[in-house]
N, CA and C of each residue as an Amber inpcrd file, in Angstrom:
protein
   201
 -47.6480000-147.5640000 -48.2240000 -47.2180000-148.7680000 -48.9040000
 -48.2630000-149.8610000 -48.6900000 -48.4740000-150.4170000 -49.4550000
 -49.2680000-151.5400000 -49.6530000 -49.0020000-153.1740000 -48.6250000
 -49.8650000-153.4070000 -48.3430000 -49.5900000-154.9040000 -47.3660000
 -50.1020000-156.0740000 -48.3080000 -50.7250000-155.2530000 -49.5670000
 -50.6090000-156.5930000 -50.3970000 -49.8400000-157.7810000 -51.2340000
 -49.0920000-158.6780000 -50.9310000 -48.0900000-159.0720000 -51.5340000
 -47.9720000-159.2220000 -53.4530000 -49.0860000-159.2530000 -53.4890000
 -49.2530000-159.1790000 -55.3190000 -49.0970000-157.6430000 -55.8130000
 -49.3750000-156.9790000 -54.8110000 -49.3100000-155.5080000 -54.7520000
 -47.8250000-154.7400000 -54.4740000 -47.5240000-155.4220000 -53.9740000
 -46.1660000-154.8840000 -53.8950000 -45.2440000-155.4050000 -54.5250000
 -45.4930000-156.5620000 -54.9840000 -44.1640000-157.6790000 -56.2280000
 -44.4460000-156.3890000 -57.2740000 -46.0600000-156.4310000 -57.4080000
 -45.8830000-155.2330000 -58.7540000 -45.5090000-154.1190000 -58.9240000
 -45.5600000-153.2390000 -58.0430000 -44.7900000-152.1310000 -57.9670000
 -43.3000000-152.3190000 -57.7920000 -42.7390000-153.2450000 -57.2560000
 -41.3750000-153.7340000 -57.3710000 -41.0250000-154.3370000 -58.5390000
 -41.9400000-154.8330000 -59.5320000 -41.4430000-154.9650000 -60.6600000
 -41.8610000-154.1930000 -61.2730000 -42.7860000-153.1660000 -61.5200000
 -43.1780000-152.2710000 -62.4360000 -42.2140000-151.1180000 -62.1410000
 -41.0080000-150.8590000 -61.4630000 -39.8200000-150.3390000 -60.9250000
 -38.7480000-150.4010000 -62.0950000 -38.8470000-152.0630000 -62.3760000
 -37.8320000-152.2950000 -62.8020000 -37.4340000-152.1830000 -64.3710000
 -36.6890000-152.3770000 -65.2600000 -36.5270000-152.5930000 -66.6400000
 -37.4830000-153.9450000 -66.9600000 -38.1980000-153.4080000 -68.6980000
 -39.3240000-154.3620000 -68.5370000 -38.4340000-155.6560000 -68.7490000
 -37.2190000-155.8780000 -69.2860000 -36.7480000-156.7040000 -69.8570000
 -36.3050000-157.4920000 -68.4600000 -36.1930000-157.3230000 -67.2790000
 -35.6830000-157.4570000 -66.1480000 -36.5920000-158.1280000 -65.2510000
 -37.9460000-158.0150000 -65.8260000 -39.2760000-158.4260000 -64.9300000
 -39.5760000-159.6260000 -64.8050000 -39.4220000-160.3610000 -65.6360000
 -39.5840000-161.9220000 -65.7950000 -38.5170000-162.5410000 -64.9130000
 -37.7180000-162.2690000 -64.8580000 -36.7070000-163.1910000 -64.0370000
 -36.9470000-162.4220000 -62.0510000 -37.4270000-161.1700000 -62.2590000
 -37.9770000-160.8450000 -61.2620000 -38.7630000-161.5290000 -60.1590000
 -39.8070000-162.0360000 -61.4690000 -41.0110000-162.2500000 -60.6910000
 -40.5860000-163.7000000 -60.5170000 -39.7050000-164.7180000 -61.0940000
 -39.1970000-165.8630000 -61.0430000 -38.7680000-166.0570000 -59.3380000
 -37.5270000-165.0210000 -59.5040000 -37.1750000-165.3320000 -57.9720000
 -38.2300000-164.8380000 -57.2440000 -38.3860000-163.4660000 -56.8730000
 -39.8400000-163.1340000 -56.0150000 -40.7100000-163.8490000 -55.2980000
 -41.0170000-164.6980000 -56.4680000 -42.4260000-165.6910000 -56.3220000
 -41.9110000-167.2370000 -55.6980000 -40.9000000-167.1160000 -55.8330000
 -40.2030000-168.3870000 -55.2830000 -41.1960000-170.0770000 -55.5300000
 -41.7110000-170.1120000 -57.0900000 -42.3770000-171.3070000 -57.0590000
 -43.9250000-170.8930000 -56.6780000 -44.4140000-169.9880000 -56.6150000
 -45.7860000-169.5020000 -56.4970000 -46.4140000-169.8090000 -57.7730000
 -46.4380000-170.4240000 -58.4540000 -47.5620000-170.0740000 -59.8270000
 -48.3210000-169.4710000 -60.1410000 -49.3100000-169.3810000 -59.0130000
 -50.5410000-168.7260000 -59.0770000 -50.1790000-167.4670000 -59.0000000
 -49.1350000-166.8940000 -58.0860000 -48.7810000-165.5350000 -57.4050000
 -48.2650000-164.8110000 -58.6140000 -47.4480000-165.3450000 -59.4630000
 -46.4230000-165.3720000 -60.3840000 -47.2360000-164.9330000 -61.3880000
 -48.3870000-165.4260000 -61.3380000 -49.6080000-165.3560000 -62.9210000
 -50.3480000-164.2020000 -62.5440000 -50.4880000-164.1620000 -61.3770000
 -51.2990000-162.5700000 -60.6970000 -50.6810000-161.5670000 -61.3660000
 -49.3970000-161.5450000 -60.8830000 -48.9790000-160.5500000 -60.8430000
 -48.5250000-160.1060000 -62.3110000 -48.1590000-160.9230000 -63.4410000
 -48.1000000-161.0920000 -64.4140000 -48.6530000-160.1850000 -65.0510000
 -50.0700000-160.7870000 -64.8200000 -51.6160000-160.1500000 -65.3080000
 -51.4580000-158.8750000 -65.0860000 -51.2280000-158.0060000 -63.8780000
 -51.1340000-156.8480000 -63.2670000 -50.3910000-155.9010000 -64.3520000
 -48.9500000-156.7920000 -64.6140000 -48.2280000-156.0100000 -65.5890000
 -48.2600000-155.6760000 -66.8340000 -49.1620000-156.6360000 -67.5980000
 -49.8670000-156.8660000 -68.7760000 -50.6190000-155.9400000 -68.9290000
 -51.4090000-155.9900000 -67.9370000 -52.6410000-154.7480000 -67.9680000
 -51.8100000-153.4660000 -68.0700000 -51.2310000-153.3790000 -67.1700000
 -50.2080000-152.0740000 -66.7500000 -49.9770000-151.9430000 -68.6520000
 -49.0600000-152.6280000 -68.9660000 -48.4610000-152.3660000 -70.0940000
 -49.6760000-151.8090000 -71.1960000 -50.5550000-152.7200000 -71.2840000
 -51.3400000-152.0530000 -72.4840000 -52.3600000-151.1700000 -72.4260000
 -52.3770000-150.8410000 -70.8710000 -53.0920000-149.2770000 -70.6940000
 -52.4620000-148.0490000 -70.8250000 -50.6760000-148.1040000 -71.0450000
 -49.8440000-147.4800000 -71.2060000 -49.7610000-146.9440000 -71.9980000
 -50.0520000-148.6550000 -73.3220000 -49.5290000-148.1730000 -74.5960000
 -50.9420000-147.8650000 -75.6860000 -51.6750000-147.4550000 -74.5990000
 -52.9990000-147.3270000 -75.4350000 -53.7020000-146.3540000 -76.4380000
 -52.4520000-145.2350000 -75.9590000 -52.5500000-143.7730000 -77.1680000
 -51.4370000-143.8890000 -78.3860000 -50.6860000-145.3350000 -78.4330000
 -49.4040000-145.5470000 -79.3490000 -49.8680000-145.6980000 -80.8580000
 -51.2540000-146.2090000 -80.5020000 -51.7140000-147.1520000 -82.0450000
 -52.5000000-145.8710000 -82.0740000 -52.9650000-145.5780000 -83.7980000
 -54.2760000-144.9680000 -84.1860000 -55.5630000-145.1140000 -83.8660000
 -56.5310000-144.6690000 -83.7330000 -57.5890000-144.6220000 -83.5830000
 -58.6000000-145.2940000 -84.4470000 -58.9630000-146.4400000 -84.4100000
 -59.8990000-147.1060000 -85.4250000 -61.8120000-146.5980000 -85.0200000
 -61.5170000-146.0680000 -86.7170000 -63.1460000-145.4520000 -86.6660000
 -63.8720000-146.4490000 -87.2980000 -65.1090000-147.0650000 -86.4650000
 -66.1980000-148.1310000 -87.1780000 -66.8940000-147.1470000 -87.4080000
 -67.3510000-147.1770000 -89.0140000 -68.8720000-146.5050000 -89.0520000
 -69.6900000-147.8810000 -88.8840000 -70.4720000-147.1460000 -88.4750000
 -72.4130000-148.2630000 -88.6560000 -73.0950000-147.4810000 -88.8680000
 -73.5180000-148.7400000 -89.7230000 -75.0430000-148.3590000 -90.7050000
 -76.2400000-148.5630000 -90.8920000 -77.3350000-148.4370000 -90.2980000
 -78.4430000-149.1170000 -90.2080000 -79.0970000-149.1930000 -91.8570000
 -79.7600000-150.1000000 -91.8080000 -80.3780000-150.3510000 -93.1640000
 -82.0880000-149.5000000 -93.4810000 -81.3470000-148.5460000 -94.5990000
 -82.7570000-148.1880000 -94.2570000 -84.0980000-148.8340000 -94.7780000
 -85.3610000-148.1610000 -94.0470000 -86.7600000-148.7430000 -94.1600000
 -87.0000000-148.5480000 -95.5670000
């Protein structure tokens, strides 16, 4: 287990229902802002590395111009 406190709010909220997390990290953080925004971030990330095979695959072609 982790001795990090941003580290462990998140796994204690990444536990929980996502809908459940915000008021989580409310009490948790007890007035932390900064702690509160850490950890936030943590879950954010979490979330959209999750959902990163959900969307299609966007193909750029490039084109160099020819000589």
């Amino acid at each position: 287990m982790s001795t990090n406190p941003d580290e462990t709010l998140f796994a204690d909220a990444l536990a929980l229902p996502a809908a459940e997390r915000a008021r989580f990290l409310d009490q948790a953080c007890a007035g932390d802002a900064h702690q509160r925004a850490r950890v936030a971030a943590l879950l954010a990330s979490q979330e959209a590395a999750a959902n990163i095979f959900e969307s299609p695959a966007t193909v750029r072609a490039v084109f160099t111009p020819e000589e």
